[in-house]
C-alpha positions as CSV (number, residue, x, y, z in Angstrom):
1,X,29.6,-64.8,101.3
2,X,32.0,-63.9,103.6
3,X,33.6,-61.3,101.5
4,X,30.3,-59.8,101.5
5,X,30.1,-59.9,105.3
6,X,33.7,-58.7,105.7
7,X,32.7,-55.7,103.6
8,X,29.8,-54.8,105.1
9,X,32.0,-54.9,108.5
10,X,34.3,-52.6,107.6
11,X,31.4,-50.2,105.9
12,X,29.7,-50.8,110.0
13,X,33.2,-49.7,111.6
14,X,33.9,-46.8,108.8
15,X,30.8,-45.3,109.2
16,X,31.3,-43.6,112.6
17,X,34.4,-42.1,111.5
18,X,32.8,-40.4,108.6
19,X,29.5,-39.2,110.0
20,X,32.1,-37.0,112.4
21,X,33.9,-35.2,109.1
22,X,32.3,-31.2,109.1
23,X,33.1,-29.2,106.2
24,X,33.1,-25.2,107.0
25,X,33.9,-22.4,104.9
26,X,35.4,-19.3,106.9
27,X,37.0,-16.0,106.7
28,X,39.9,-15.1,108.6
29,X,41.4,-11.0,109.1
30,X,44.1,-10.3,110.8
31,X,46.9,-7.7,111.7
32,X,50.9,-8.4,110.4
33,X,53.4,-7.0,111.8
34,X,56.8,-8.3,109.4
35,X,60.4,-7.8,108.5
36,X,63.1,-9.4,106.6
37,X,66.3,-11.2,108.1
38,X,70.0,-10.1,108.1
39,X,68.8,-6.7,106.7
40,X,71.3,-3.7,108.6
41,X,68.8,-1.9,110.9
42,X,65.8,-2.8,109.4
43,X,62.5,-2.9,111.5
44,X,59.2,-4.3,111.9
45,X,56.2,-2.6,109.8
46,X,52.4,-2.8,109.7
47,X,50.0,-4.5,107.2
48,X,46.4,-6.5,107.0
49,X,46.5,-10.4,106.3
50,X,43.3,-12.4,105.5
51,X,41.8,-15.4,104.0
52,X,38.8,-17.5,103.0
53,X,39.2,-21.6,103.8
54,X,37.9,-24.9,104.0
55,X,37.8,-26.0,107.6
56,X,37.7,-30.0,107.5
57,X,37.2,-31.6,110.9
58,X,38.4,-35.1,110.8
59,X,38.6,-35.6,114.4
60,X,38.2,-34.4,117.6
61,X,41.8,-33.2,118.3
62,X,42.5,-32.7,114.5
63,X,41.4,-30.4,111.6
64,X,42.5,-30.0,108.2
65,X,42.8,-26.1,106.7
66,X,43.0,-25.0,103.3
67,X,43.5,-21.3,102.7
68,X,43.3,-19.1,100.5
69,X,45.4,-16.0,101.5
70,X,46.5,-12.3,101.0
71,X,49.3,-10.7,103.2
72,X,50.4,-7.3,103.4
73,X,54.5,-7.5,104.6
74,X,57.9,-5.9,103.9
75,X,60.2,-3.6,106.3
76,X,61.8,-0.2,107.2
77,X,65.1,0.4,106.1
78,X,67.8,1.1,103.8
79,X,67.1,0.4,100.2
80,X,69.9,0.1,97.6
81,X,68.7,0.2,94.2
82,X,71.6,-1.3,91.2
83,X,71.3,-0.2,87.4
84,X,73.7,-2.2,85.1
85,X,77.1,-3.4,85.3
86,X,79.5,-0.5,86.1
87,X,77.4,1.7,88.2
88,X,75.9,-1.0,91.0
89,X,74.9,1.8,93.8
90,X,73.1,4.9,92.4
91,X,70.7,5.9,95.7
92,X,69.5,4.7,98.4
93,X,67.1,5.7,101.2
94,X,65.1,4.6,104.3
95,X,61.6,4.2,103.9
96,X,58.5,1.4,103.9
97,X,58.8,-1.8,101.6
98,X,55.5,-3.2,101.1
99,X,55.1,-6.4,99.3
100,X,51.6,-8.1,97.9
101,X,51.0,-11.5,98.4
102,X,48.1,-14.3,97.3
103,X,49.0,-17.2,97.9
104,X,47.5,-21.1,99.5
105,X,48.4,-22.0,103.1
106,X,47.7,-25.4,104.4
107,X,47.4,-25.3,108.0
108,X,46.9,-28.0,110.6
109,X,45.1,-27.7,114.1
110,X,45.9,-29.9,117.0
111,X,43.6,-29.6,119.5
112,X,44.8,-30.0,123.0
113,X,41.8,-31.6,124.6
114,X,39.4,-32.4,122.5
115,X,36.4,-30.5,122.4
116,X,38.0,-27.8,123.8
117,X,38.6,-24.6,121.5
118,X,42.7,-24.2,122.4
119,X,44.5,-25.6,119.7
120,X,48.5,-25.7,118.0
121,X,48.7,-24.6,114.5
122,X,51.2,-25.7,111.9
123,X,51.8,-25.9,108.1
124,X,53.3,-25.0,105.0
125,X,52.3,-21.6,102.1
126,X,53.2,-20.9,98.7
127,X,52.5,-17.1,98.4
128,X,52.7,-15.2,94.7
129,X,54.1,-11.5,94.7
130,X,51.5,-9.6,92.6
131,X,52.7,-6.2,93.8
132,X,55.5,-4.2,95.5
133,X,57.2,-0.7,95.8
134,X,61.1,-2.0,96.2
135,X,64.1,-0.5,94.5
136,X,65.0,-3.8,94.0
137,X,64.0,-7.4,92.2
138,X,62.0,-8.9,94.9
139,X,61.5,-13.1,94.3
140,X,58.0,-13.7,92.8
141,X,57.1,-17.0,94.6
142,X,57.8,-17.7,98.2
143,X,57.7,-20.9,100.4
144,X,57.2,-20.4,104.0
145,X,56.1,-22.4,107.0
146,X,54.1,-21.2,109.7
147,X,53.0,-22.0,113.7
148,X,51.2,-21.0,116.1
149,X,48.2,-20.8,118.8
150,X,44.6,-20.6,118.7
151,X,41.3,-20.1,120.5
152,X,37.8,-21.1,119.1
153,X,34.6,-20.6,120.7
154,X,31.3,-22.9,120.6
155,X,29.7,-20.7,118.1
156,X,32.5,-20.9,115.7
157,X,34.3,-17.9,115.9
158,X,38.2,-17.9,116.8
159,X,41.5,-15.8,117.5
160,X,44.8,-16.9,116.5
161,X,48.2,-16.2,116.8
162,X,51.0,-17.3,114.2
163,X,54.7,-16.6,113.5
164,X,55.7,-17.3,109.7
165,X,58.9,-17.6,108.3
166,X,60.0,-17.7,104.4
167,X,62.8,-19.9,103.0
168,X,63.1,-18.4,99.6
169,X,65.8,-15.4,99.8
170,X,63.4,-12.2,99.1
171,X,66.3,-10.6,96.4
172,X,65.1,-12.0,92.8
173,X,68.3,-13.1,90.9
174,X,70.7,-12.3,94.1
175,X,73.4,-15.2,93.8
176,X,73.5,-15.4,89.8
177,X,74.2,-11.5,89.8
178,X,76.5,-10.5,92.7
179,X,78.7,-14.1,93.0
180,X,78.5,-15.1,89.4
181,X,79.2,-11.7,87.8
182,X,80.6,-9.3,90.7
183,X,81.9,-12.2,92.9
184,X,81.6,-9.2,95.8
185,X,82.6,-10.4,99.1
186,X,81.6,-7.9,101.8
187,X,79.8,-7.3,104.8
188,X,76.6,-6.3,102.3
189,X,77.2,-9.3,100.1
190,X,77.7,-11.8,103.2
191,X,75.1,-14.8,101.7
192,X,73.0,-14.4,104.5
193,X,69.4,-15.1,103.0
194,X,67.1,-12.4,103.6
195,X,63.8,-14.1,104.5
196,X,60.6,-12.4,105.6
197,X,60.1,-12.8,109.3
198,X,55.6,-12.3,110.0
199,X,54.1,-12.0,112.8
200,X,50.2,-12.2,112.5
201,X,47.6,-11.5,114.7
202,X,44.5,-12.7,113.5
203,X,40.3,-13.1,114.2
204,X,38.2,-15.4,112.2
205,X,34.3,-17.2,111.4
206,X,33.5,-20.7,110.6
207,X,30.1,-20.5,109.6
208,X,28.1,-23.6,110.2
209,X,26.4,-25.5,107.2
């Protein structure tokens, strides 16, 4: 008996907390604006983002985010494209690398006060390279984490800002070719990873179920 009354306490006391769990879909477009790190003059360039998610509100200062994403990114700059063994540098040129990602982002919302639509946004995204124009091997998977601010109005829809940064070097096969085999040691061939570097400006809908 008092099992049966301990349980049915903590089904009393769980039940609040559950009734406040909302489960939207959404769709999210935005603007990037990306590059790639400790590349020699390389600049920013333009591309679309977007996604459809999951938004799970769990609390009033916290929300959970699945995502599924695309992202448009690369650079401007100097490409160097190596054939074989013996002849490593056979052109080069400066023009637009644009890289094609899907990939899942899991992103976290803080809200500041709660109830209130400003809100801190932070989390992890495993992105897939299904297409790109470089001279070069990019790396098919890449891990990045991301940040950034937000702003969501009563009716569910909302702006954000976010600043994401890869930790998979971009050059597929780098270190296994050019310190294994070449063992090059250069300003070009320095180890600095080259990362991509996104800026994304974006607008999204939460519809309401």
């Amino acid at each position: 008996m008092k099992n049966l009354i301990l349980a049915i306490a903590c089904v009393a006391i769980s039940l609040p907390t559950f009734s406040q769990v909302k489960v939207r879909p959404g769709l999210r477009l935005g603007l990037n604006a990306s590059n790639i790190t400790n590349h020699y003059n390389s600049e920013r360039v333009f591309g679309l983002n977007g996604a459809v998610f999951v938004n799970i509100h769990l609390a009033n200062f916290y929300e959970l985010q699945p995502e599924l994403t695309y992202s448009n990114q690369g650079f401007n700059g100097v490409q160097h494209r190596y054939v074989g063994s013996f002849d490593p540098l056979i052109t080069s040129s400066d023009s637009d690398v644009n890289t094609h990602y899907l990939g899942l982002g899991i992103a976290n919302k803080f809200y500041v006060v709660p109830n209130l639509g400003l809100h801190f946004i932070v989390g992890p995204s495993l992105e897939f390279n299904i297409s790109d124009n470089s001279y070069y091997d990019i790396t098919p998977v890449d891990l990045s984490l991301f940040g950034g601010i937000g702003y969501e109005f009563p009716m569910g829809l909302g702006i954000e800002a976010r600043y994401k940064q890869g930790i998979v070097d971009v050059r597929d096969g780098y270190y296994d070719i050019y310190y294994d085999d070449y063992n090059y040691d250069d300003e070009y061939y320095n180890g600095k990873n080259k990362l991509n570097s996104v800026f994304q400006f974006n607008v999204y809908y939460k519809f309401g179920m």
